[in-house]
C-alpha positions as CSV (number, residue, x, y, z in Angstrom):
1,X,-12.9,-7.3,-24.6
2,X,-12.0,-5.0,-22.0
3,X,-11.3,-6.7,-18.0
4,X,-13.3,-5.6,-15.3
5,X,-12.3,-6.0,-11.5
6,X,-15.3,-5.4,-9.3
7,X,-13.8,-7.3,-6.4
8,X,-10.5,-5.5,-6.9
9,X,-7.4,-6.6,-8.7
10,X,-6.0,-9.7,-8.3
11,X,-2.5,-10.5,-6.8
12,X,-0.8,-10.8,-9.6
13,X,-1.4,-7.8,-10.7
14,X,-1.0,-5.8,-7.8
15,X,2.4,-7.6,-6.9
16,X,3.6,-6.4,-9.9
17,X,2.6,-3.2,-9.2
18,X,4.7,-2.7,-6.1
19,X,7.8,-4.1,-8.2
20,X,7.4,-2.3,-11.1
21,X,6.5,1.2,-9.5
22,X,8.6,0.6,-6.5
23,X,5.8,1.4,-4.2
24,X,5.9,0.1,-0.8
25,X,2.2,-0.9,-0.3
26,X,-0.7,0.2,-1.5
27,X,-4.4,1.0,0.1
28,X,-7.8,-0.1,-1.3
29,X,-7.8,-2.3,-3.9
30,X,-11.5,-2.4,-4.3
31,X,-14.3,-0.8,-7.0
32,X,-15.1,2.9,-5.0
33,X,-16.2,5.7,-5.5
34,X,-13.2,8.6,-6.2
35,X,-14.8,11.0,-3.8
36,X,-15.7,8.4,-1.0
37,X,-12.6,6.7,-0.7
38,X,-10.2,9.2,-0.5
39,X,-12.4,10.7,2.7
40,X,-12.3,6.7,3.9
41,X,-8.0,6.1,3.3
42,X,-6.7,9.9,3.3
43,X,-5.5,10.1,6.4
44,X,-3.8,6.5,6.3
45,X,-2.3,7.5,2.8
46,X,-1.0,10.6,4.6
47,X,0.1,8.3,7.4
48,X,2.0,5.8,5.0
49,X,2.9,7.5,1.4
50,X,0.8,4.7,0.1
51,X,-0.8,5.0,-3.2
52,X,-4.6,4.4,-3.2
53,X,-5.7,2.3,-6.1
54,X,-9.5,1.1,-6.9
55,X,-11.2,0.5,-10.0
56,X,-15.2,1.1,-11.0
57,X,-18.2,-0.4,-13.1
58,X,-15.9,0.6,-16.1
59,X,-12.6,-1.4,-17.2
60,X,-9.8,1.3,-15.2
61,X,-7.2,1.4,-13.0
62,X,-7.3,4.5,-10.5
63,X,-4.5,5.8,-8.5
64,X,-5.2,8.7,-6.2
65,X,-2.8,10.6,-4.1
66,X,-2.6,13.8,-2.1
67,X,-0.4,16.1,-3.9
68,X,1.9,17.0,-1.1
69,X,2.9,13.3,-0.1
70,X,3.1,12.0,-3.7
71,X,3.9,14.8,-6.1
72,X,2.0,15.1,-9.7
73,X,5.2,13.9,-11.4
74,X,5.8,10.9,-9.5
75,X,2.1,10.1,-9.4
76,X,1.7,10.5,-13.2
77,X,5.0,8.1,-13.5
78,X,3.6,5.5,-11.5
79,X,0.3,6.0,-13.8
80,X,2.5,5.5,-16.9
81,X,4.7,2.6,-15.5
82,X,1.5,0.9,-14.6
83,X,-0.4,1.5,-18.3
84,X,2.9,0.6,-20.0
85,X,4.4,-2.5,-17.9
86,X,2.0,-3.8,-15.2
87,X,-1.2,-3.7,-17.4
88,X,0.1,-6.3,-20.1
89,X,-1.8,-8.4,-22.1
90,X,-3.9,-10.4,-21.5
91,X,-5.0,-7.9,-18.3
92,X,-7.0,-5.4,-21.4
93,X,-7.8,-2.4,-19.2
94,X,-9.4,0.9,-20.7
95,X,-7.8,3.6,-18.7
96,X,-5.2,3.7,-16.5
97,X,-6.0,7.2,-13.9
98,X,-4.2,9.6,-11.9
99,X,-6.6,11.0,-9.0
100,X,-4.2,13.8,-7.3
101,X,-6.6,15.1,-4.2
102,X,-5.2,17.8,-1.9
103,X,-6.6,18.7,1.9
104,X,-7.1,17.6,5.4
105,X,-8.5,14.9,7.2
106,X,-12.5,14.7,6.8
107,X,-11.8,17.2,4.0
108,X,-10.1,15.8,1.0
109,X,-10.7,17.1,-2.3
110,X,-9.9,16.1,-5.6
111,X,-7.7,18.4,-8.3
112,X,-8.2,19.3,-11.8
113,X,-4.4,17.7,-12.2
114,X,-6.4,14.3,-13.4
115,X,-4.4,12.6,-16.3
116,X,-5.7,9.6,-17.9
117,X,-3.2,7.3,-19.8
118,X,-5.6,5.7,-22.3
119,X,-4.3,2.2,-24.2
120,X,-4.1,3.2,-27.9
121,X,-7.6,2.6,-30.1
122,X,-7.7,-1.1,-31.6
123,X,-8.0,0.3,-34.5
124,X,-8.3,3.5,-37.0
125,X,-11.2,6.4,-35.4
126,X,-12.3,9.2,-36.9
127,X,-9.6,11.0,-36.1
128,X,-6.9,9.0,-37.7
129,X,-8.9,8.6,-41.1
130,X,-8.8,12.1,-41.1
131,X,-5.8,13.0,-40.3
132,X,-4.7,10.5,-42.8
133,X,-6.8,12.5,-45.1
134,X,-4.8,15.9,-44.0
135,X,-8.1,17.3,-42.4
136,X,-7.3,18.8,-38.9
137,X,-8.2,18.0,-36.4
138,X,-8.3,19.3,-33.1
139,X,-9.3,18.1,-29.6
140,X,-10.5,20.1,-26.4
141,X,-11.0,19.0,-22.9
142,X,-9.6,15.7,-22.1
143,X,-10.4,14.0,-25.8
144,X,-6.9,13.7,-26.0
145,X,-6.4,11.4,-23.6
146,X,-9.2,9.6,-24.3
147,X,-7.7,8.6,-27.7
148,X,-4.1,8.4,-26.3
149,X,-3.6,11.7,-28.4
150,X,-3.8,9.5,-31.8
151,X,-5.0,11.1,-34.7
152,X,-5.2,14.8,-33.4
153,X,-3.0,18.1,-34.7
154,X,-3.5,20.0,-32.0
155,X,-4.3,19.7,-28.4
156,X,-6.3,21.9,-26.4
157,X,-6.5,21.1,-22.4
158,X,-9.4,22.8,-21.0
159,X,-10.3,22.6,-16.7
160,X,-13.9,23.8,-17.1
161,X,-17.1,24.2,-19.2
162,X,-16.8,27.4,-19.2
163,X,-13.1,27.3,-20.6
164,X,-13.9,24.4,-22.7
165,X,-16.8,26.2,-24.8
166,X,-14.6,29.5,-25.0
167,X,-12.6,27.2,-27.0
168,X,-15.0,26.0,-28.8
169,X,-15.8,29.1,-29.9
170,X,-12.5,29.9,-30.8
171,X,-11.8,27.5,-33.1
172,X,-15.1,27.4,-34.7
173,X,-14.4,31.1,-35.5
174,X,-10.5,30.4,-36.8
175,X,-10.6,27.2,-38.0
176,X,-11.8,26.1,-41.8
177,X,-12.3,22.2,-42.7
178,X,-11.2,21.2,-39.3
179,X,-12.9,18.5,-37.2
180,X,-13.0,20.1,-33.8
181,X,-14.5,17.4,-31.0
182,X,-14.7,18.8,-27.6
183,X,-15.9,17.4,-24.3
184,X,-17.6,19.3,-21.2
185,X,-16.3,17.8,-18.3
186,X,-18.0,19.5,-15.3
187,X,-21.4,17.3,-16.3
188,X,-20.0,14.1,-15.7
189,X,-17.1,15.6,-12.8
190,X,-18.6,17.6,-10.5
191,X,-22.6,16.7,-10.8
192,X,-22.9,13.6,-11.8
193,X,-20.2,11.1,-10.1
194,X,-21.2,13.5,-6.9
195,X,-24.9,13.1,-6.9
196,X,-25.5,16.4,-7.2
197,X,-28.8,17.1,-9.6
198,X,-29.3,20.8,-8.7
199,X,-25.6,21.4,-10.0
200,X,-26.0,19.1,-12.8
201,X,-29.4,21.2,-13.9
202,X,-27.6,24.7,-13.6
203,X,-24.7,23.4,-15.4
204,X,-27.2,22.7,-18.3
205,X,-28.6,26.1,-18.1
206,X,-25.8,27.6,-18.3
207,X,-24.8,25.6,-21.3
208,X,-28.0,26.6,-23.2
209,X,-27.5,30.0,-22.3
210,X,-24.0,30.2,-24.4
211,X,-25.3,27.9,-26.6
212,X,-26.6,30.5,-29.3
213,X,-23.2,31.8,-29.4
214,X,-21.8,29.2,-31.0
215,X,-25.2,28.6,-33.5
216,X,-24.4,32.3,-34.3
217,X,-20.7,31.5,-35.8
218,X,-21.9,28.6,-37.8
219,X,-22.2,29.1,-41.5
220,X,-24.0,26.9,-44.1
221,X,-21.0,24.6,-44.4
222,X,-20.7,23.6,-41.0
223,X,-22.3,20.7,-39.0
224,X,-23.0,20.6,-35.1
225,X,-23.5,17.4,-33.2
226,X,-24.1,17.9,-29.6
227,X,-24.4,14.1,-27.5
228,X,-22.5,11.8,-24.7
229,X,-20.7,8.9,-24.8
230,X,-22.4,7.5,-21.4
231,X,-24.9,8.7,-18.9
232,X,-24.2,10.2,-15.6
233,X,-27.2,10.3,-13.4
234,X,-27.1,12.2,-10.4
235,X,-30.4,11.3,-9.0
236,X,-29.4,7.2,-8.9
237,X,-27.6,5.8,-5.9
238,X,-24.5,5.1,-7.3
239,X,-21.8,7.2,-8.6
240,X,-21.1,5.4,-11.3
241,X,-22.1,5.7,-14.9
242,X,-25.5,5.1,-16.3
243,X,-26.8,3.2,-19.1
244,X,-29.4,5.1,-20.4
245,X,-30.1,6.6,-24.0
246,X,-28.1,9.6,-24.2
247,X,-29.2,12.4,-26.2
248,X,-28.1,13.0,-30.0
249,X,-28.4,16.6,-31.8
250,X,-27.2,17.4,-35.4
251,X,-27.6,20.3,-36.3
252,X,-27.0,22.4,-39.7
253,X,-28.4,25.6,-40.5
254,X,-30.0,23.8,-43.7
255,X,-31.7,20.9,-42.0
256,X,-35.1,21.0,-40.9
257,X,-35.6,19.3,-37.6
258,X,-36.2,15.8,-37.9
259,X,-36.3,12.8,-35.2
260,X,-33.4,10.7,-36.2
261,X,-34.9,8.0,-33.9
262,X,-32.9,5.5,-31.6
263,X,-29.5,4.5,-33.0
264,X,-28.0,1.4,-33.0
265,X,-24.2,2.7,-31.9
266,X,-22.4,5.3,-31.1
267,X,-20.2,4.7,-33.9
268,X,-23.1,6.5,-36.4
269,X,-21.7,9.8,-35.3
270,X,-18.3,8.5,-36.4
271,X,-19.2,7.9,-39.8
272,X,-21.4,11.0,-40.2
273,X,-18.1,13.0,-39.7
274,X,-16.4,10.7,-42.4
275,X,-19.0,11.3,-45.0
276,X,-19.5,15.1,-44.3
277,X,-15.6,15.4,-44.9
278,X,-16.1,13.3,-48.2
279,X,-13.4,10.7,-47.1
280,X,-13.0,6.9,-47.8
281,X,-12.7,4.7,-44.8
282,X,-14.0,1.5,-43.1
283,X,-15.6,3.1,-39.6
284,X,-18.6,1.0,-38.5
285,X,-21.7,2.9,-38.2
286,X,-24.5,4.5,-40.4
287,X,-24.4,7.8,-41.2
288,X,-27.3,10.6,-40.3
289,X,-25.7,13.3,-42.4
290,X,-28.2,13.3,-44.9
291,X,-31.2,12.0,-43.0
């Protein structure tokens, strides 16, 4: 089971943070909002060359700093010291962030410099069985991360949607018995941990806008599944993630649409990948490819 830290991490952790990193002090040390609570310690970061570290509802350990006062490469070493020596077990925590922000006092913003260092998958994903099975694979956005780069050929980093689906497109287009997975990052980014529904519904009509594009390159062997892997509300209170249903589309141009009802884990989509690729494995899930 992953830990969680809603009241912030305890001592022993933290104290072996500042040995490990060599960090003087920190600031924070509570669950926060990104946004919020580089506006609420900036200045005193800017004041003291502090890290700020604070987790969320989910199992992470944030580290934000203003690019001028704690460089990216410094930042993300701290970030990788921290995932690889401070966050032992039994402390079993998901991600370990870096949250560079640049700006001025009552005007901090965060960068698209994020870097996640993910602890490695407990076991074999989708991705390793089939790489195993010498089907590429290839990951776009921040999927890489997500999986600690395990399991993927080749890495595309994307900032954007709009880069992101460009890729997409790309190596729908070049690329033949290949498992491409691909994240959109603006939804979840910019709209929803900011509260911002008007950008959030734009963002989704500009994705079905573009969307045909990529139904247009698909050919009768090819499989589409659109969905999330959490919820991101912009119209709740809280920044945080959301636990609702997210949506679920699989699309081929030979199926006939079909409700495939509420599933019981996310780990379906998993092992509808395995069996459209015809490989052996042991992935939890049922599959829909044939439903």
């Amino acid at each position: 089971d992953f830990s969680y830290f809603p009241n912030g991490f305890p001592d022993e952790i933290t104290d072996k943070f500042l040995k490990l990193t060599g960090c003087k002090g920190f600031l924070g040390n509570k669950a926060a909002s990104g946004t919020e609570i580089i506006q609420e310690l900036g200045d005193e970061h800017v004041r003291t060359g502090f890290p700020i570290i604070y987790t969320s509802a989910d199992s992470v350990f944030q580290i934000a700093a203003h690019e001028e006062i704690i460089p990216l490469e410094n930042l993300f070493e701290i970030c990788k010291i921290t995932r690889e020596e401070v966050l032992t077990f039994p402390i079993v925590i998901g991600r370990v962030i870096a949250r560079p922000f640049v700006g001025n006092s009552g005007n901090y913003i965060r960068t698209v410099n994020r870097k996640d260092f993910s602890m490695n998958p407990p076991d074999d994903t989708i991705l390793d069985v089939l790489s195993k099975n010498s089907i590429s694979t290839v990951g776009i956005g921040k999927v890489n991360d997500l999986f600690n780069y395990r399991g993927i050929k080749t890495i595309e980093k994307t900032k954007s949607n709009e880069e992101g689906f460009k890729k997409i497109l790309e190596y729908t287009c070049k690329s033949k018995n290949s498992f491409i997975l691909a994240n959109l990052v603006d939804f979840d980014v910019y709209y929803g941990h900011r509260n911002d529904p008007h950008g959030f519904a734009d963002a989704l009509k500009n994705f079905d806008h573009v969307l045909p594009q990529l139904i247009n390159v698909l050919d009768e062997s090819d499989a589409l599944v659109i969905t999330a892997d959490h919820g991101n509300d912009p119209t709740t209170p809280s920044t945080d993630h959301s636990r609702e249903y997210v949506p679920l589309i699989y699309y081929r141009k030979s199926k006939a649409g079909k409700n495939l009802g509420t599933r019981n884990t996310f780990s379906d989509v998993g092992k509808t990948a395995a069996e459209f690729f015809g490989v052996s494995n042991s992935l939890k899930g049922e599959s829909f490819l044939n439903e």
